[in-house]
N, C-alpha and C positions, 0 to 999 in steps of 0.2 A: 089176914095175919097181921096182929099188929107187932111191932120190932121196934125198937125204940132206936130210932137218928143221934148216935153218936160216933164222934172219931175213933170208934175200935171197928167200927164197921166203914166197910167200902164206901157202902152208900155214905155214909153219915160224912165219910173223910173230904167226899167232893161238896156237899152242900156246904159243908163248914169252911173246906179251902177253897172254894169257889173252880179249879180248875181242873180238867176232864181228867180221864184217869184209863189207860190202853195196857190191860196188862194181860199175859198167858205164866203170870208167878203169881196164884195167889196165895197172897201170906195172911191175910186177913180175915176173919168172917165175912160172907155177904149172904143174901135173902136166901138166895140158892143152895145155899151151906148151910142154911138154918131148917132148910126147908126139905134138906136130906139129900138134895142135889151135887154133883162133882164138876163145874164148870171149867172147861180148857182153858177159855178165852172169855175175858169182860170188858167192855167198853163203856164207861160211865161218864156221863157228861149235865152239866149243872146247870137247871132252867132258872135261868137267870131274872129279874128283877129289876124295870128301872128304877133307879134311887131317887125320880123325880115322881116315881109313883104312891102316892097313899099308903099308907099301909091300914089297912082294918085295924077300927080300933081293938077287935075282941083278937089281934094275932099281933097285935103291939107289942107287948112284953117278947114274944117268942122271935118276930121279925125284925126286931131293931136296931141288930148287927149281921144281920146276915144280906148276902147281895143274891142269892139263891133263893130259890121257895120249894125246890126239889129237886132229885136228880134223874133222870132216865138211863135206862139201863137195858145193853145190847148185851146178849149174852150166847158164845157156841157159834162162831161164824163157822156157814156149811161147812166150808175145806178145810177145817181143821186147824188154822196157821190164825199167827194174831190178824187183828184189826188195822187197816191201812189206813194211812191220813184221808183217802176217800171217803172211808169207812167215818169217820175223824166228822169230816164235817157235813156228810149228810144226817148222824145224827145231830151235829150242831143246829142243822137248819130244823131238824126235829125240833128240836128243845125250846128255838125259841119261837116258833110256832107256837110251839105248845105257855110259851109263856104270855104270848099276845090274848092267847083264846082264856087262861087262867087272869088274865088282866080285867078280859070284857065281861066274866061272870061272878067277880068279884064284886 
């Protein structure tokens, strides 16, 4: 599905402001809601980017202010109740995992 990353969307609001996002009020479009889904709870957090890293030249124009290169996204924790700062920072440790292995295949 392609969805175009802007600040009217969830996703788009964390890559753009770089800081994660734990909510059960959603007011905003996200995938989920595009995609016909009613999610309770969202937990979106922003794979980060060293600033001392490269940027490809062919994603220069699009990466040149941004500290993000994408967001990951928890979505419907089992029990129903929002996301805890556990919740908080095991996907943190997600994300930036996932930004190490988006660094090395780059």
């Amino acid at each position: 599905v392609d969805v175009p990353l802007t600040d009217k969307h969830l996703e788009g609001a964390v890559l753009f402001g770089g800081k994660p996002l734990n909510s059960s009020a959603i007011s905003k479009p996200c995938l989920d809601t595009i995609l016909g889904e009613q999610p309770d709870t969202l937990l979106i957090t922003p794979i980060k980017r060293d600033p001392k890293d490269p940027v490809p030249a062919e994603a220069a124009e699009h990466w040149k202010d941004l500290m993000a290169v994408g967001a990951l996204v928890a979505v419907n924790k089992v029990s129903q109740s929002k996301f805890d700062t556990g919740d908080e920072a095991q996907l943190a440790s997600i994300a930036a995992a996932a930004s190490r292995a988006m660094k090395h295949a780059l």
